[in-house]
N, C-alpha and C positions, 0 to 999 in steps of 0.2 A: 336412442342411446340406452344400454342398459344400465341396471343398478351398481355395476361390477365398473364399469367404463367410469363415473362421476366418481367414484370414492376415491379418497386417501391412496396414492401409492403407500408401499411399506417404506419406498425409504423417505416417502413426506413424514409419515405416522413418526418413523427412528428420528427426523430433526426436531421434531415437537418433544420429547422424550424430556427427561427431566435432565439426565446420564449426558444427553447432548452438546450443552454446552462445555460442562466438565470436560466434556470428552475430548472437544475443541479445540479449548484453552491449551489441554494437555499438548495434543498434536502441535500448535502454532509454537508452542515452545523448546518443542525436539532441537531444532535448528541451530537457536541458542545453546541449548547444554552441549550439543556435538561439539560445536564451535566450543565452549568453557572447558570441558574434556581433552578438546585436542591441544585448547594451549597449557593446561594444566598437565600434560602428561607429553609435551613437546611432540605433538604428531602435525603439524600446522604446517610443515615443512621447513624451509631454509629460510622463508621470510617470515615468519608468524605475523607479525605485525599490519603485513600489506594483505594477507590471508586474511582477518580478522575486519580488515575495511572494507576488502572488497566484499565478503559472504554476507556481510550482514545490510550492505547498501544490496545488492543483487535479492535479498530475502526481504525488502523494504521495497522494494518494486515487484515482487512477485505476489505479495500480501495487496500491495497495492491496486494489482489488477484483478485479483481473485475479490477483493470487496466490487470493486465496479462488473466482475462477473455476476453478482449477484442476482442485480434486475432481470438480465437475460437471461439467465438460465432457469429463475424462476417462474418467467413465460412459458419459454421454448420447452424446456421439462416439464412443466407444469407443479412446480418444488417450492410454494407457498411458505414452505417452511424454514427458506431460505434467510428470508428477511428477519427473523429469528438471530440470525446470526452473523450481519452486515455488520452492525456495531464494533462486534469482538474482531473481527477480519482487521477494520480499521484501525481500533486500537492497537492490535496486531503490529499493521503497519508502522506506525507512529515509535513504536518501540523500539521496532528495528532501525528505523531511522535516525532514532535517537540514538544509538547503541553504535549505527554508521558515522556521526557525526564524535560522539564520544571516544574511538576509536582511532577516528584522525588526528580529533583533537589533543590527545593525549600520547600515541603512541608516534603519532609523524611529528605533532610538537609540541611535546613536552608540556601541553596546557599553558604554553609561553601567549599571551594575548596578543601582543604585538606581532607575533609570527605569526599567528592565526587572524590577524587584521590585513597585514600585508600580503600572506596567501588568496587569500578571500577576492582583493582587487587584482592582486596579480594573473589570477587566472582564471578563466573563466567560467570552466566546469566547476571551483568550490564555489563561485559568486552563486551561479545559479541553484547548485545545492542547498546551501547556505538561502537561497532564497524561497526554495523548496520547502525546506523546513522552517520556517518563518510563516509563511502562509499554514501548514498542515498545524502548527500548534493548535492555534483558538480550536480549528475542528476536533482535535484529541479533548481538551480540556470542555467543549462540550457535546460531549457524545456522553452526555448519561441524562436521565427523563426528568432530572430538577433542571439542567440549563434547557430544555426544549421547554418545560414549562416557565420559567423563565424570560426566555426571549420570544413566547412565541411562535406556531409552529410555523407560518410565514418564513418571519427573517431567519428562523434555525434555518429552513430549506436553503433561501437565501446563501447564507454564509456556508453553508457547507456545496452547494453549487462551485465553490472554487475548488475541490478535489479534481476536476475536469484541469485545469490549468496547473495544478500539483504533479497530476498525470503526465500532461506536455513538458511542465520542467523535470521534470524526473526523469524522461527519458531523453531531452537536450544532453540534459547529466552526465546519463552515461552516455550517450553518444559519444562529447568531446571526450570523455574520458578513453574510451575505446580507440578516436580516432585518433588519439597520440598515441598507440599503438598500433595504427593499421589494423586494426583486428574489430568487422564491423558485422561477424554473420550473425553473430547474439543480440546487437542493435536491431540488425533486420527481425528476427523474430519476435520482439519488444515489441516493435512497431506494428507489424504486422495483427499480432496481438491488441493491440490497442486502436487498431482501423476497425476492426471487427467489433469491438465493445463499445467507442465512439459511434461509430456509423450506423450501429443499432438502436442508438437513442435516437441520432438523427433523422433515419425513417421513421422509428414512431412515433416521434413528436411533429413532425414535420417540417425540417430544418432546425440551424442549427442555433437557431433564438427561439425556436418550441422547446428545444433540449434545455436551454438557459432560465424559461419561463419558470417561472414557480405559481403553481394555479391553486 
């Protein structure tokens, strides 16, 4: 192997960069300001409101599987520099979902609690969202190096091992959501997308309680 072969890709060297995560943050947040631009300047279309719950639940699953892209592509690229940046992916995530949740909650009703109590049982896709985000809290609130030191880097692994089950409800989620409109080819490519990300832990762990193991 030569000397040229073993080094640093340039664009491992660009995710090590200081500029990197800056750069990151910035891009993870586009999304959002489009989205605040458009409702601020009425471009959201005819419904803003249902526009604003579904972009930012759709960019909380997209977040969500670009962090779990992380490991494998760190492999398979050989992109070390990756893991640099799982964290901010996550939190990423977390915010959108926040932002999805915040969004229903206020524009479908009114931050009425009792609406949002009785939505929640009534149907199934907010139950499971609503349970979604319930589980991803604690992992937001400790995704910074004083809770891993903290609790340990063990049970941190631990407790953040349920992103795997966040992953599954999140995409039930939108399923049912999708499937009360017949309209399932974006579910298809979720999934499909996340067989590929799953299934890759489960070969190299080997199976799917190696994937679960925290060693």
């Amino acid at each position: 192997m030569t000397t040229a072969a073993i080094q640093p890709s340039w664009l491992n060297q660009a995710l090590l960069k200081p500029w990197a995560k800056p750069l990151l943050w910035a891009l993870c947040a586009l999304p959002a300001v489009a989205l605040f631009i458009g409702a601020a300047t009425d471009q959201l279309g005819a419904n803003p409101a249902e526009k604003l719950i579904r972009e930012t639940g759709e960019w909380a699953l997209r977040f969500l599987w670009l962090t779990l892209a992380v490991s494998p592509l760190r492999d398979v690229a050989s992109l070390p520099g990756l893991l640099r940046h799982r964290r901010a992916l996550g939190v990423t995530m977390f915010v959108y979902a926040l932002l999805h949740f915040l969004a229903y909650a206020w524009l479908d009703k009114g931050l009425v609690v009792d609406d949002i109590a009785r939505d929640v049982f009534k149907r199934n896709f907010i139950l499971v969202g609503m349970l979604a985000l319930l589980l991803l809290t604690p992992l937001a609130l400790t995704s910074f190096n004083a809770a891993i030191r903290r609790l340990g880097g063990r049970n941190w692994q631990r407790l953040h091992k349920l992103v795997y089950a966040i992953a599954l409800l999140g995409l039930l989620h939108f399923y049912w959501k999708k499937a009360a409109k017949n309209d399932l080819s974006e579910v298809a490519v979720y999934a499909a997308i996340l067989a590929v990300l799953l299934g890759w832990r489960v070969m190299r762990k080997g199976g799917v309680l190696g994937m679960l193991r925290v060693r």
